[in-house]
N, C-alpha and C positions, 0 to 999 in steps of 0.2 A: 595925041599929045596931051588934051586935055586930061585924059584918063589917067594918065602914066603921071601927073601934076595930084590929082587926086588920090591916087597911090601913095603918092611923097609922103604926101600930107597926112593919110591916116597912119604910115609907119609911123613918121615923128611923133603925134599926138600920143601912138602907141607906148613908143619908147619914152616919152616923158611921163606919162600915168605909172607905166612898170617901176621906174627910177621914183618917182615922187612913193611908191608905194612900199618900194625897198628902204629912201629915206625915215620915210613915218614910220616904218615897224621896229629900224634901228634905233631911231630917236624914244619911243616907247619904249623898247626893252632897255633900252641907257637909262632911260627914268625911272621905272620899276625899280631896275638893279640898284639904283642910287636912292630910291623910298624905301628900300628892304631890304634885310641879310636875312639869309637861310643858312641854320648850322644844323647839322648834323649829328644824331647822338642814341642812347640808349636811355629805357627808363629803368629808373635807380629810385632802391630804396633800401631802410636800413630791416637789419633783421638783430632778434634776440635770442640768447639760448635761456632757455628755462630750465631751471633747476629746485630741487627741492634744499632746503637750506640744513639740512640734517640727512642721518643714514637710519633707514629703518626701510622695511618692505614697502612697495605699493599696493592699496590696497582697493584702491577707484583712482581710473582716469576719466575725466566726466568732457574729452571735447578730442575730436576727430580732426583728420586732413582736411581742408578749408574751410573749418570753421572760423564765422566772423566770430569774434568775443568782444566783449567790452574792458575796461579798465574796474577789478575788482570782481571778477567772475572766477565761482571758483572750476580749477583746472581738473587739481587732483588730492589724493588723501593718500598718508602712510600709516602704518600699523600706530594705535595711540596709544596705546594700553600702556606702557613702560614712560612714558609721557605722562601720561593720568597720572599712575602710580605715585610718579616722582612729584609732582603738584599735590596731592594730595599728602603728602609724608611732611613738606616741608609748610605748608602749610595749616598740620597738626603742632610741628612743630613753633609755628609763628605763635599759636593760640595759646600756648603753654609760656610762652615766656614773656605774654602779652599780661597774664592772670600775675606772672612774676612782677613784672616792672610794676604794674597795679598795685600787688602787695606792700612795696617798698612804698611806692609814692604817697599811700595810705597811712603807711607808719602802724609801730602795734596798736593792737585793738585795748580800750578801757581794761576788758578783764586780766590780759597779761599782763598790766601798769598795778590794777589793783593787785593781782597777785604779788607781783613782786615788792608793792608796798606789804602785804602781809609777812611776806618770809623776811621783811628788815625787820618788820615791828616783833616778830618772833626771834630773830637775832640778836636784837633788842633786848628782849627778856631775858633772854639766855645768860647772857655778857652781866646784866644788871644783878641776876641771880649768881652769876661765878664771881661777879665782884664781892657782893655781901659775904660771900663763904669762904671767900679768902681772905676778909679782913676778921673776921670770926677764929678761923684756925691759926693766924696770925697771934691773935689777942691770947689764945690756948698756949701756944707754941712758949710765948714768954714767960707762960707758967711751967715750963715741959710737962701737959697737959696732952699732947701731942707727940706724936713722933717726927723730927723732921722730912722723912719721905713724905708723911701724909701731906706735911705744907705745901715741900715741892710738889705734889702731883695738886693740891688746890690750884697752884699760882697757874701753872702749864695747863690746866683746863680754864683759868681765867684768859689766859692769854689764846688757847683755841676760841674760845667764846667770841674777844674781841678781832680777832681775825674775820669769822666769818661773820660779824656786823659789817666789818668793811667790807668786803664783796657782797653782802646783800644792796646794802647804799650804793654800792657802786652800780651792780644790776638794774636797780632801783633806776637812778639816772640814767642808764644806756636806754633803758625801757619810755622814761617822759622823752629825750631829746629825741629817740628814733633811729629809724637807719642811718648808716654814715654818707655823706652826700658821695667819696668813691663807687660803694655798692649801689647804687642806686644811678650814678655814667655807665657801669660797667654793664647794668642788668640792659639799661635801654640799646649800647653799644652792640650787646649781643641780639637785640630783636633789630636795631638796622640791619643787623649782618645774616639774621636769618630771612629777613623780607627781598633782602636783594638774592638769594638763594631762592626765594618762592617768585620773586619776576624770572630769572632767570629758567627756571622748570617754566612758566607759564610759557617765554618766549620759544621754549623749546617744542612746547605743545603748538603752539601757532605756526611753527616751522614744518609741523606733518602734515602744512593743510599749504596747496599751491593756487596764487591766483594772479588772476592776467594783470600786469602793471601795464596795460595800458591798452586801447582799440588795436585791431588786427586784424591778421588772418591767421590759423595756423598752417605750417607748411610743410612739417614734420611732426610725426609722433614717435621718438625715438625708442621709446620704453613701456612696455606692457605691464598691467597689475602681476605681480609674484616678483618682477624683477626687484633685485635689490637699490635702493636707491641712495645717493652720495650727492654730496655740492659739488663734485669734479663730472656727476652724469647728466648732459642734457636731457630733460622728458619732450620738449617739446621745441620745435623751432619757430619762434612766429613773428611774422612778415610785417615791419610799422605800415600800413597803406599811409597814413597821414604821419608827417607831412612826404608827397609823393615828386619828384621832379625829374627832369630829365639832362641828362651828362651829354652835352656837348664841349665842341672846343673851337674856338672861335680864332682867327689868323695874330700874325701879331700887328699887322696894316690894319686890321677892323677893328682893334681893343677899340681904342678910342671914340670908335661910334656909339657903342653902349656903355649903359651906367646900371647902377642898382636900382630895381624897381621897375625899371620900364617892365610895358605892358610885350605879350608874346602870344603867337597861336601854336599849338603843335597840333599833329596831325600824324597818326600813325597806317601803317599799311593793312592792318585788320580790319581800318575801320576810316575809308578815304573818304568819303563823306563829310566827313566827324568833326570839329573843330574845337580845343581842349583850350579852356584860357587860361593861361599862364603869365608870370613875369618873373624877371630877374633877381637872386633869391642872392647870389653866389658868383664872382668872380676871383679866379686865383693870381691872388700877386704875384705869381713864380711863374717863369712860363718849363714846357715841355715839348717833348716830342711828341708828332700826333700818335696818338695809338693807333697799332696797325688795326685793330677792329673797327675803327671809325671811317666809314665810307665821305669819301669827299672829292671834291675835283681840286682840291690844293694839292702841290707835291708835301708827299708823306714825311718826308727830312726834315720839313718848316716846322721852326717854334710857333705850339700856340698854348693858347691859354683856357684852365678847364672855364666852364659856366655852368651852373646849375640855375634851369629855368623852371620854377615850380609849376605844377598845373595842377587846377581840381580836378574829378574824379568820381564824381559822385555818383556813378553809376558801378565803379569798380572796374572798369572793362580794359585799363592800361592795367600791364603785369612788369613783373620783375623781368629785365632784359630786353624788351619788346623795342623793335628799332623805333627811331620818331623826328620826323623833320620839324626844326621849327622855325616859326617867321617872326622877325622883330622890325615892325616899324620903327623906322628911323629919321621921320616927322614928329615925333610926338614930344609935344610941349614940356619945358622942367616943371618940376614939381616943387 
């Protein structure tokens, strides 16, 4: 009887350890679940197409499928030579009308001022001599000393004479004042108009040469040297690693747990181990339906809403698509 008492007794103890232990493991995983959400998602990142900014051959492509690059590394070259060309043409042409607008701003030189004071002063003489000799054939003429033709062809060379005084004086003056201030807008109007012709060839020149706008990978090489190359033809495709985060989508019952910033771990299945630190980069005001490629234990019909949770990466080893669970304390202090 005693036995069968002692029996009882270790069943019961039994049965309350089991129960007490079923309790504890409940009450833990209730608490976990309520310090933590885990979402589910993909790593996501942006990519670029690379193109050459002009049409001309390829002539070097100087970077491979995964290569890292930096921001200002050159990619690739096109045929330059028609480029050159045209850079060097109009910037013959810049030189030339740099010596022009020069010329005007200078005004003429002493010797063409003295010259054209010579040719009035000889104008001069001329007019002063066809005066005297008209007033002489004049004085004849009243004696009919003279024939009237002879007067008139005096007076008509008097009056050539003083004609071409006046256009020397005139000369004379255009020559001290200088160029007319029009000629002299118009000459510099045309060196603006030739220098933005010579940046324009230059920009064209700098467009047969390709370089990475920014750190990467690349991920595509679309186009070999011979190919002909156009801004509508990608050369290369390349992958931003930074900034790198991961696409989840979170319920629309748990929005309200997270905010921007908080802290995050992800942890992908290549590399279980691993723990990538991350935080909240990205939450979408609009909700959606979950995407059928996001594995979850919510029914798939439910609104939710996207999340982008950045993670560094500094070893490279997260890739474009790579699945990735991630964990958001949901103890953690505001900031």
């Amino acid at each position: 009887m005693k036995r069968n008492k002692i029996r009882v007794v270790i069943v019961v103890l039994g049965i309350v350890i089991v129960a007490g232990s079923v309790w504890f493991w409940h009450a833990r995983r209730g608490a976990d679940a309520n310090d933590r959400l885990v979402l589910y998602g993909n790593v996501d990142i942006r990519q670029v197409q690379l193109a050459f900014n002009d049409s001309e051959r390829i002539t070097a492509l100087l970077a491979q499928e995964g290569d890292h690059v930096h921001a200002g590394q050159l990619l690739g070259r096109l045929e330059g030579r028609r480029f050159e060309a045209s850079v060097a043409e109009r910037g013959a042409k810049r030189a030339a009308q740099c010596e022009v607008v020069a010329r005007l701003d200078a005004g003429n030189r002493p010797e063409e001022i003295g010259k054209a004071e010579a040719d009035m002063r000889a104008a001069q003489a001329d007019r002063d001599n066809a005066e005297r000799t008209l007033k002489r054939v004049q004085a004849l003429r009243t004696h009919d000393a003279v024939a009237q033709q002879y007067l008139d062809d005096t007076r008509a060379a008097y009056d050539v004479a003083t004609a071409r005084l006046a256009s020397a004086r005139q000369t004379y003056n255009l020559m001290v004042i200088g160029p007319r201030k029009e000629d002299v807008a118009a000459a510099k109007a045309t060196l603006k108009s030739i220098e933005a012709e010579l940046e324009l060839a230059k920009q064209d020149l700098a467009n047969a040469t390709l370089y990475a706008p920014t750190n990467g990978v690349i991920q595509a090489r679309l186009l070999e040297p011979g190919d002909m190359a156009s801004p509508q033809k990608p050369v290369f495709t390349l992958a931003l690693d930074d900034p790198l985060w991961v696409r989840a989508y979170v319920p629309e019952t748990d929005l309200g747990k997270i905010r921007l910033g908080m802290k995050a771990n992800v942890t992908a299945d290549s590399f279980p181990d691993k723990r990538y630190e991350g935080w909240i980069g990205f939450i979408s005001p609009t909700a959606e339906f979950t995407p059928k490629t996001v594995e979850t234990s919510e029914v798939r019909t439910k609104l939710v809403y996207q999340v982008r949770v950045f993670v560094r990466n500094p070893q490279g080893e997260l890739r474009l698509g790579m699945p990735a669970v991630v964990t958001i304390p949901l103890n953690q202090p505001l900031e």
